[in-house]
C-alpha positions, 0 to 999 in steps of 0.5 A, a space after each residue: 509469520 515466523 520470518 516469512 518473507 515477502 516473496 513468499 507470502 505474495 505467492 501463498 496469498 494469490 495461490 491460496 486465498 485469491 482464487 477462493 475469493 475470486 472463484 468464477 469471477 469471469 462471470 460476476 466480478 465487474 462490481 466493487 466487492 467491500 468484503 473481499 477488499 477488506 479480506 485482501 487488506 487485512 492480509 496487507 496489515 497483517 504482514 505489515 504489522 499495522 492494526 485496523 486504523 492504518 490507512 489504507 492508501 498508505 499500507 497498499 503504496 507500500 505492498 504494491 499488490 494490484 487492486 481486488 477489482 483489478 484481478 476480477 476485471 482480468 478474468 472477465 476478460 480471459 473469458 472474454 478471449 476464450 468465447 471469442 476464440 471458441 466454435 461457433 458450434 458450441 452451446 456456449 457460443 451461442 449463449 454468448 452471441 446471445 448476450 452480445 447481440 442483447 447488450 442490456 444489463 448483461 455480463 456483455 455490458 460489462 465488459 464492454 464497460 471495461 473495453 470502455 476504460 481501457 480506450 479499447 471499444 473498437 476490439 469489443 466492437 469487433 469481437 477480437 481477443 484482447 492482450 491481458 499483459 497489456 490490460 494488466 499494464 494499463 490497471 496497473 497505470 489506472 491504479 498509480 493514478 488514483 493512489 496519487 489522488 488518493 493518499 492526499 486526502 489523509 491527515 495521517 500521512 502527512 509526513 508519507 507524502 512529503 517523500 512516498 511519490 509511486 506507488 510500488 512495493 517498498 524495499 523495506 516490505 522485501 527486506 528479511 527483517 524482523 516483524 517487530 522492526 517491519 511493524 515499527 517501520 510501516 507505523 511510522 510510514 503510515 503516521 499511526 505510531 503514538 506520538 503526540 500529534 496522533 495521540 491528541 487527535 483521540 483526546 479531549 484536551 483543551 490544550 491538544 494544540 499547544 505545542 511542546 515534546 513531552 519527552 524533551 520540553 522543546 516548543 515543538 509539537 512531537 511529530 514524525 519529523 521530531 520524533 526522528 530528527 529533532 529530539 535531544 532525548 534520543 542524541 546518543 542513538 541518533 550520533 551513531 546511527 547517522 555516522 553509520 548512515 553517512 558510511 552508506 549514502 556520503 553526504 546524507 548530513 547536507 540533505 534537506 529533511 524530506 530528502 533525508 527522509 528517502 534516502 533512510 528508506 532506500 534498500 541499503 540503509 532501511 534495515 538501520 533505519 527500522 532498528 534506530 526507530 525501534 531503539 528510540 520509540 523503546 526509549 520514548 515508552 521508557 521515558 513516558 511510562 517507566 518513571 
């Protein structure tokens, strides 16, 4: 990426890559295409620094791209206005009219499908063009909607939920920051950074359940919230780090954790946040498997 900011590769990703993906999507695109969501989402974790078992309801709340099948959909419909909207003498009306009239497994029922989700059925019915800006807004609602029922089905993100509640681009995803510290950052948004709890979910230990930091012999399972808040390992870089949040957000010491833990994500702060968890995580390694 060599310091490619956010702007930059969301513009080059729809200018370059999309369109060769969706390529005359007016005509095919109702279906859900597996492969073309795996090459969008590849892309997300790329940018994000995050390898192929990050969730991936987790990596898209946090890129806050809209949904393959939701561009696809749109271009059916800016077809949909341009046949409508066209002469009733071209060769092409009247293959639509055709298709309109037969309304029987065709392109025709399918977009009427899509008038259908969007409580739009009486503008189909009457052959009007439709607002994209309006249909977009509605995906765009449909789509926040089953990312909130989606990212609770993960045990990964248990941590995530407690303080990621829209689905939007996160300012740590726009900040210009480095990509070792973005990657740090979304692996432990996304709970695939290698702590015990997500470790013993790949081991076969008889005593995966007992509960104790490896790093500082507390009785307590080494989570996000540990890992962040509670081990006495990483007390010196934590001191500095929390004074230097204080500066920024007065109060921030008297917050409950989970309100703790938006407040270190927010656009003025997320920047020191990225660089603590890095500074920690590289003590952690050091600890684990330095001696």
């Amino acid at each position: 990426l060599h310091g490619l900011g956010y702007n930059t590769y969301t513009k080059l990703f729809h200018a370059c890559v999309a369109p060769i993906l969706d390529y005359c999507s007016g005509v095919w695109g109702y279906k859900t295409y597996g492969k073309i969501d795996t090459v969008q989402n590849r892309a997300v974790r790329v940018f994000l620094g995050v390898h192929a078992f990050a969730p991936n309801a987790a990596i898209n709340g946090d890129m806050g791209w809209s949904q393959s099948q939701c561009r696809r959909k749109i271009e059916m419909l800016r077809l949909w206005n341009r046949l409508v909207n066209m002469s009733d003498q071209r060769l092409t009306k009247h293959v639509f009219n055709w298709d309109y009239v037969t309304l029987r497994n065709n392109w025709s029922t399918e977009v009427q499908t899509i008038f259908s989700d969007l409580n739009c059925e009486n503008t189909f019915d009457v052959k009007d063009p439709i607002s994209l800006n309006l249909t977009q807004a509605k995906f765009y609602e449909k789509q926040c909607n089953e990312w909130e029922n989606s990212v609770n089905r993960f045990p990964k993100l248990r941590t995530y939920i407690e303080y990621k509640t829209t689905f939007k681009t996160e300012p740590y995803v726009q900040k210009s920051m480095g990509t070792k510290y973005r990657s740090i950052l979304a692996r432990f948004r996304c709970g695939i950074l290698p702590l015990e709890i997500e470790v013993r979910r790949y081991q076969h230990d008889e005593n995966w359940h007992r509960e104790i930091c490896k790093i500082c012999k507390a009785t307590v399972l080494e989570d996000e919230k540990h890992f962040f808040f509670d081990c006495k390992h990483y007390d010196v870089p934590r001191f500095v780090y929390w004074n230097e949040i204080e500066n920024k957000i007065p109060g921030f010491k008297n917050l409950s954790i989970n309100d703790k833990l938006k407040a270190v994500m927010q656009d003025n702060v997320v920047v020191c946040t990225a660089k603590f968890i890095w500074d920690i995580f590289k003590m952690r390694q050091n600890c684990m498997y330095d001696n």
